[in-house]
FIKOLZA-1660 file (N, C-alpha, C; in steps of 0.1 Angstrom, whole numbers, plus 5000, padded with zeros to 4 digits):
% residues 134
   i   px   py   pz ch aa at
   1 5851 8834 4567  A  X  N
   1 5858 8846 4571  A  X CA
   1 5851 8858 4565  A  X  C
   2 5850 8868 4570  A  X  N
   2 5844 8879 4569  A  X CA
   2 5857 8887 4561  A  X  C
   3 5853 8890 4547  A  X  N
   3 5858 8899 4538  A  X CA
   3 5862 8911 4544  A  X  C
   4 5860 8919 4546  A  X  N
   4 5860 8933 4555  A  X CA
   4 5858 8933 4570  A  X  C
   5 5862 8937 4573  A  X  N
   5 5862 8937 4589  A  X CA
   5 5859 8955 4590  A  X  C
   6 5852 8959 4601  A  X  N
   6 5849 8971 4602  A  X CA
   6 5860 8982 4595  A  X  C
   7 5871 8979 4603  A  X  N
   7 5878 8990 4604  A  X CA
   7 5883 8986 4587  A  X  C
   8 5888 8979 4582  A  X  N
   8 5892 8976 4570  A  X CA
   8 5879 8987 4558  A  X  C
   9 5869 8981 4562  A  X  N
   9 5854 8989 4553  A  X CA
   9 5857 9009 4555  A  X  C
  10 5859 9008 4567  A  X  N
  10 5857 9020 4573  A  X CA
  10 5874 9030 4564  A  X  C
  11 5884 9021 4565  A  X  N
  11 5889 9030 4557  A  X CA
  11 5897 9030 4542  A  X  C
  12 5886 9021 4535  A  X  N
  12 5885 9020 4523  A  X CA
  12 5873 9034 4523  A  X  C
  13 5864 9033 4530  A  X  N
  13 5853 9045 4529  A  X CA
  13 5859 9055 4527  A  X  C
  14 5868 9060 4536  A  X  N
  14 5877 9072 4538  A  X CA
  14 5882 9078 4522  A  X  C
  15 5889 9066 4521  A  X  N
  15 5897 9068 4508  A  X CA
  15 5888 9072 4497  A  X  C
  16 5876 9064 4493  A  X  N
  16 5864 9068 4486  A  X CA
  16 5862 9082 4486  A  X  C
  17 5855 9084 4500  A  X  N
  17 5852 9100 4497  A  X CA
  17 5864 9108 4494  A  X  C
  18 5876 9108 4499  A  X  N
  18 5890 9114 4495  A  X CA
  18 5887 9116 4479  A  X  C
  19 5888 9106 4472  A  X  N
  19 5887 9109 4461  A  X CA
  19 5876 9115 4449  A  X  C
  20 5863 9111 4457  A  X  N
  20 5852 9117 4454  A  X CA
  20 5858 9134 4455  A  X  C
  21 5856 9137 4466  A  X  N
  21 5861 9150 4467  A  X CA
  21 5872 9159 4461  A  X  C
  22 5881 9153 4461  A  X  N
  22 5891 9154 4449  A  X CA
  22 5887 9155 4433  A  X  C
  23 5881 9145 4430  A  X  N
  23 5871 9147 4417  A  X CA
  23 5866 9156 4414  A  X  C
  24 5855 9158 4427  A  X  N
  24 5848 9174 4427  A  X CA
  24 5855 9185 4425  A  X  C
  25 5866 9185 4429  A  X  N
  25 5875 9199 4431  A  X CA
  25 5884 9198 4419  A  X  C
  26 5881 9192 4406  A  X  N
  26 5892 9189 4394  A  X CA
  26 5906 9186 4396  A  X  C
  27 5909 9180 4410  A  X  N
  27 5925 9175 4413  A  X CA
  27 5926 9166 4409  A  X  C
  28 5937 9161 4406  A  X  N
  28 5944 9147 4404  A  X CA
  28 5940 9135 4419  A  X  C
  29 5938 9123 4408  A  X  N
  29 5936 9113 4413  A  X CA
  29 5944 9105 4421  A  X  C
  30 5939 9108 4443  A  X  N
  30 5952 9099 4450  A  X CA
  30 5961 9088 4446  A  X  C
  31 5967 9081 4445  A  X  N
  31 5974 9067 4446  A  X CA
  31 5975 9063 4456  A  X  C
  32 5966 9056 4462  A  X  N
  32 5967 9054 4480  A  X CA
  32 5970 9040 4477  A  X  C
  33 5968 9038 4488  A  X  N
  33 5981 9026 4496  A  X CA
  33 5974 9011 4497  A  X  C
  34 5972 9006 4493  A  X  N
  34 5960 8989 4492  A  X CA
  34 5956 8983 4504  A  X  C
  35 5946 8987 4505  A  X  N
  35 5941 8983 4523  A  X CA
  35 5942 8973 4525  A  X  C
  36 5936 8958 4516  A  X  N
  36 5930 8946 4516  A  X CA
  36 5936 8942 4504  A  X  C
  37 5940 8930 4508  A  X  N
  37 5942 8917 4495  A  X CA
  37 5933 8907 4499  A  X  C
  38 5925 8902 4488  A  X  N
  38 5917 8897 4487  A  X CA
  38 5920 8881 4478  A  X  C
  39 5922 8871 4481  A  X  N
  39 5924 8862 4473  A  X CA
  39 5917 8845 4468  A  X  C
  40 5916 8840 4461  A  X  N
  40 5913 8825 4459  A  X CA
  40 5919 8816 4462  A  X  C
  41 5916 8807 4476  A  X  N
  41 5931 8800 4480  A  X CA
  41 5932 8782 4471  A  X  C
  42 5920 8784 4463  A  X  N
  42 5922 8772 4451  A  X CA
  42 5920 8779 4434  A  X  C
  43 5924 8791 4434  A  X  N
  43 5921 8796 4419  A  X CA
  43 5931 8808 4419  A  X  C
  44 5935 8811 4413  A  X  N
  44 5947 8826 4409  A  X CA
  44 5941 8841 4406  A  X  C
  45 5933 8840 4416  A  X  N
  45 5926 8853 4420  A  X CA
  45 5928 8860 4433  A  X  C
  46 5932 8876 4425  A  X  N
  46 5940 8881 4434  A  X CA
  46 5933 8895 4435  A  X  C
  47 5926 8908 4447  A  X  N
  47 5927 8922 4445  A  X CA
  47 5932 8922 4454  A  X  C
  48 5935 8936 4446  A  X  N
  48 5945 8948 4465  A  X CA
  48 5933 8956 4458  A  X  C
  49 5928 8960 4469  A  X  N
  49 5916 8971 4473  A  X CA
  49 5923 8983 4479  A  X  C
  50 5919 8997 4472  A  X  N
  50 5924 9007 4481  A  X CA
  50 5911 9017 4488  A  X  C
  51 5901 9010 4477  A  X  N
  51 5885 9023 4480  A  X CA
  51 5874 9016 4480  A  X  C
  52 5858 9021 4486  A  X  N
  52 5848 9020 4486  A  X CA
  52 5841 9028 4482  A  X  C
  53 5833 9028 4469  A  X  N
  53 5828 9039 4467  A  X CA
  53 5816 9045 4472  A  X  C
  54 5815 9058 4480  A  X  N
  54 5809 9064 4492  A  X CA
  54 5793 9064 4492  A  X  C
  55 5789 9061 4474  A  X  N
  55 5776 9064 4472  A  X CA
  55 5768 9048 4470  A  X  C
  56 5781 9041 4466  A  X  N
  56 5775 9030 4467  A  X CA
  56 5784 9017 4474  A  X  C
  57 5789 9017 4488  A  X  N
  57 5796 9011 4494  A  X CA
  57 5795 8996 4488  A  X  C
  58 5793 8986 4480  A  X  N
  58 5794 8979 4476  A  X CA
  58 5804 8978 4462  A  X  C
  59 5806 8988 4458  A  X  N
  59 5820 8990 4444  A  X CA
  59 5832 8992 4456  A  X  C
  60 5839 8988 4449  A  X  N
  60 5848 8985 4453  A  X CA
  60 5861 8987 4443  A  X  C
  61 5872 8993 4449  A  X  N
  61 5885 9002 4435  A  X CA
  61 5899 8994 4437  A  X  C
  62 5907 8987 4434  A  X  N
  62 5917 8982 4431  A  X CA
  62 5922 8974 4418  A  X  C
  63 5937 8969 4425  A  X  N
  63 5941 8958 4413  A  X CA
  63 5932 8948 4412  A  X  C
  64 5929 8945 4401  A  X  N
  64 5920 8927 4398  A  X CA
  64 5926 8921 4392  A  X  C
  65 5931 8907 4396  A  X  N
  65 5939 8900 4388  A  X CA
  65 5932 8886 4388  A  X  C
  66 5924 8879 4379  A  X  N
  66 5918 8869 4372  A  X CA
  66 5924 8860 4374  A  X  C
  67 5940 8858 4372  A  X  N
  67 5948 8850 4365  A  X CA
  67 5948 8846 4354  A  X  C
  68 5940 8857 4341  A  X  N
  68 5948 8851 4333  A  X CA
  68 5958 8857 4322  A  X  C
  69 5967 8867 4333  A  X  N
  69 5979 8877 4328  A  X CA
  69 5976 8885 4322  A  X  C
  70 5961 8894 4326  A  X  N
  70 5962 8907 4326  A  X CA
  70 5954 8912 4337  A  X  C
  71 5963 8918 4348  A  X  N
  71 5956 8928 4354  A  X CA
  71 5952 8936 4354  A  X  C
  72 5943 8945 4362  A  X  N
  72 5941 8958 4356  A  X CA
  72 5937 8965 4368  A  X  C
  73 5934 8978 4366  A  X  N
  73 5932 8985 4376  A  X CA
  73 5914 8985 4376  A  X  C
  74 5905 8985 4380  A  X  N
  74 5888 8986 4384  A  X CA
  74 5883 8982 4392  A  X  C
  75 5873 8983 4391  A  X  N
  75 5859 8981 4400  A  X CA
  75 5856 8967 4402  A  X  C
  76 5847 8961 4413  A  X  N
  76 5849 8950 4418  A  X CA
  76 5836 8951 4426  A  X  C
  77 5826 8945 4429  A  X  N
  77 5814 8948 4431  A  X CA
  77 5819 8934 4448  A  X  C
  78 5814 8942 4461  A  X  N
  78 5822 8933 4472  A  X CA
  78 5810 8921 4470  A  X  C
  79 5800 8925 4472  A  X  N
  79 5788 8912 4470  A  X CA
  79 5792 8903 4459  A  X  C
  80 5799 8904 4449  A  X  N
  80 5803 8895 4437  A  X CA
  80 5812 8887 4445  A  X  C
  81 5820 8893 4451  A  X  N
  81 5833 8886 4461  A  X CA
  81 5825 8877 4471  A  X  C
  82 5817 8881 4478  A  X  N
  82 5815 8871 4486  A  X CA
  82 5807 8859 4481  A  X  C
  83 5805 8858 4465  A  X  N
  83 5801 8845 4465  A  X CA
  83 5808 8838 4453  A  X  C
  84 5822 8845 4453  A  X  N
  84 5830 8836 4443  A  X CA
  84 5834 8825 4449  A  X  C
  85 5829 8816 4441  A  X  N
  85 5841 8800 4451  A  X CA
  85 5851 8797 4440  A  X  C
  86 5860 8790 4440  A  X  N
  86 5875 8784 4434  A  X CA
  86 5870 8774 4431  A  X  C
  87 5878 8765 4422  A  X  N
  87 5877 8753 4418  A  X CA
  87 5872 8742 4429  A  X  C
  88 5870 8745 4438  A  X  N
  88 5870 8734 4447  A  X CA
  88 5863 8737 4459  A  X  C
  89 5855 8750 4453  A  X  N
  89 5842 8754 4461  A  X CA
  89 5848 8765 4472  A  X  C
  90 5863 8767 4475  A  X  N
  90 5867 8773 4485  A  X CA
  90 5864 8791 4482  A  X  C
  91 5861 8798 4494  A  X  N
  91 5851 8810 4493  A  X CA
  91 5868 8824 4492  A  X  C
  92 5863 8829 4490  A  X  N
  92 5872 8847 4484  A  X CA
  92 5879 8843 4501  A  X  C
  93 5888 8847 4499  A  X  N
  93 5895 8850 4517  A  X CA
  93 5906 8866 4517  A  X  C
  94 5906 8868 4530  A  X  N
  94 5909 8883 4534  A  X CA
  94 5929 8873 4535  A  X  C
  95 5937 8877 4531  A  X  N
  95 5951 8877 4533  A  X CA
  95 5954 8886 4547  A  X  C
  96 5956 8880 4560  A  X  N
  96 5957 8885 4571  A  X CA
  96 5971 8893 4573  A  X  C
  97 5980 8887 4563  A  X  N
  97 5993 8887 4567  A  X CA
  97 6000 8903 4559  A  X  C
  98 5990 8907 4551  A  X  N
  98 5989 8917 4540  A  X CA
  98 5994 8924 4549  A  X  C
  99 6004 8934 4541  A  X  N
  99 6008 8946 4547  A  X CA
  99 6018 8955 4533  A  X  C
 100 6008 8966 4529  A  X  N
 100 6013 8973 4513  A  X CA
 100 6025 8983 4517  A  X  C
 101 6030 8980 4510  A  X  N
 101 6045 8988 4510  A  X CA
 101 6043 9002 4503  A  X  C
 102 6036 8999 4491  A  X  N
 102 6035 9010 4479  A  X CA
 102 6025 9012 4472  A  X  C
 103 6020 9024 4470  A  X  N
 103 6011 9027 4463  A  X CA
 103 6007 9022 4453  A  X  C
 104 5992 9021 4450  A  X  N
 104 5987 9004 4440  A  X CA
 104 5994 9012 4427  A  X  C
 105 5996 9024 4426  A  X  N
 105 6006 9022 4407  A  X CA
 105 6016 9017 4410  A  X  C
 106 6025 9017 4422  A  X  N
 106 6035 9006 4418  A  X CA
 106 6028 8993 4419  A  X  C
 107 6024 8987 4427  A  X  N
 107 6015 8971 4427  A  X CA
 107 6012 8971 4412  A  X  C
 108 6005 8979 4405  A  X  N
 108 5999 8981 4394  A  X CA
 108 6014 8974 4381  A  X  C
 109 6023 8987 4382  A  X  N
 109 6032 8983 4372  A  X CA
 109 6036 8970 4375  A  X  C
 110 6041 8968 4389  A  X  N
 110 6050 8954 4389  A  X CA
 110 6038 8941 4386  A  X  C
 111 6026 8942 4385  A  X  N
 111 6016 8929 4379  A  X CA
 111 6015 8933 4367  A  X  C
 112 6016 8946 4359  A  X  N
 112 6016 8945 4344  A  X CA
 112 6029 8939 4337  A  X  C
 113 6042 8938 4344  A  X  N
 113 6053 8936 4341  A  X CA
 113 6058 8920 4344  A  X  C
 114 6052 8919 4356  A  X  N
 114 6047 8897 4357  A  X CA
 114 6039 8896 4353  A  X  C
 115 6025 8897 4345  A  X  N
 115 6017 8893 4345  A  X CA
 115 6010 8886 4354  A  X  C
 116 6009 8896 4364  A  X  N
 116 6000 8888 4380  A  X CA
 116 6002 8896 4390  A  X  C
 117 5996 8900 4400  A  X  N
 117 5998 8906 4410  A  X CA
 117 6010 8900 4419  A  X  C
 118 6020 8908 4421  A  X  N
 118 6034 8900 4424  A  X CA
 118 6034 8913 4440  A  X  C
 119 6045 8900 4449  A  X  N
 119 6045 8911 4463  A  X CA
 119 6061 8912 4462  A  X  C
 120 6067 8902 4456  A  X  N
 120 6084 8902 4453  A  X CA
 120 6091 8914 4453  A  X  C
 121 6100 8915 4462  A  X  N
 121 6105 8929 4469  A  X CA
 121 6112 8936 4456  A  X  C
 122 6118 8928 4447  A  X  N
 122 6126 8935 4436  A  X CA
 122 6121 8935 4426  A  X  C
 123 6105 8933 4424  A  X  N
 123 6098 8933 4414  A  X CA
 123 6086 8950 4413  A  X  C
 124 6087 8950 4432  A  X  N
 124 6082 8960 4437  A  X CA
 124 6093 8971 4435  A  X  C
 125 6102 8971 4439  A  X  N
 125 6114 8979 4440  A  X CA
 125 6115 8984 4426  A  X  C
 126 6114 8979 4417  A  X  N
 126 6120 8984 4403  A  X CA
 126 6112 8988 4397  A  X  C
 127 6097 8990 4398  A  X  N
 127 6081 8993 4394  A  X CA
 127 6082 9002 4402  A  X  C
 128 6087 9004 4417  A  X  N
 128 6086 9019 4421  A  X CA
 128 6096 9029 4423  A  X  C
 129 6108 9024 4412  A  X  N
 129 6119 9031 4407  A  X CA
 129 6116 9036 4392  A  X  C
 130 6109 9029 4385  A  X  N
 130 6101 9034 4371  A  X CA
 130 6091 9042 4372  A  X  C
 131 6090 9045 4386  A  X  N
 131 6073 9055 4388  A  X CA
 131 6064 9052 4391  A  X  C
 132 6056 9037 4393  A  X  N
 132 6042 9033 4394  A  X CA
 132 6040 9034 4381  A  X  C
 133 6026 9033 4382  A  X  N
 133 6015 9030 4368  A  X CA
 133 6025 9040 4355  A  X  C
 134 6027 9027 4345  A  X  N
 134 6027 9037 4331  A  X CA
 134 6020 9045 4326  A  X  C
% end
């Protein structure tokens, strides 16, 4: 399965320069919306990707979750993804069924508060009644 699919690439790109540019102009940093969940379907590896970065379309900006109860927010190199395998040899896969409700600082708080990236409606709900990211 193909990690990215055009349009998926194409507006992580978007987002990238969004924020490039924004940088340039000393604004505050978007919280956009997680394009891609990316996961291990034999290991507890988990990103929501929201960016590509414009100068080097291979970084890659979201939640990374290891599995082993700390998340965090960074960088992710997409060529490292395509040759992680799981326990059991099985390759990185695209979550088809993905669809983000809320901006990765809420995704963000509600995996710092389970320790794991969690989609649980009242786990999300209450991380984006606290505000997103602490």
């Amino acid at each position: 399965m193909k990690l990215l699919t055009t349009s998926i690439r194409d507006q992580l790109l978007r987002n990238g320069q969004q924020r490039a540019a924004l940088d340039q102009a000393g604004e505050d940093d978007p919280d956009f919306v997680p394009v891609v969940k990316l996961f291990t379907p034999d290991a507890a590896c988990t990103w929501l990707l929201t960016e590509l970065d414009p100068d080097d379309p291979d970084i890659a900006f979201g939640l990374c979750d290891l599995g082993m109860g700390c998340p965090e927010l960074g960088s992710v190199l997409i060529s490292e993804l395509e040759s992680v395998r799981g326990r059991l040899g099985l390759p990185v896969e695209r979550d088809l069924h993905f669809r983000a409700d809320y901006p990765i600082s809420v995704y963000a708080r509600a995996a710092w508060n389970a320790a794991a990236i969690t989609e649980r409606p009242q786990e999300l709900a209450a991380a984006h009644a606290a505000g997103g990211a602490p």
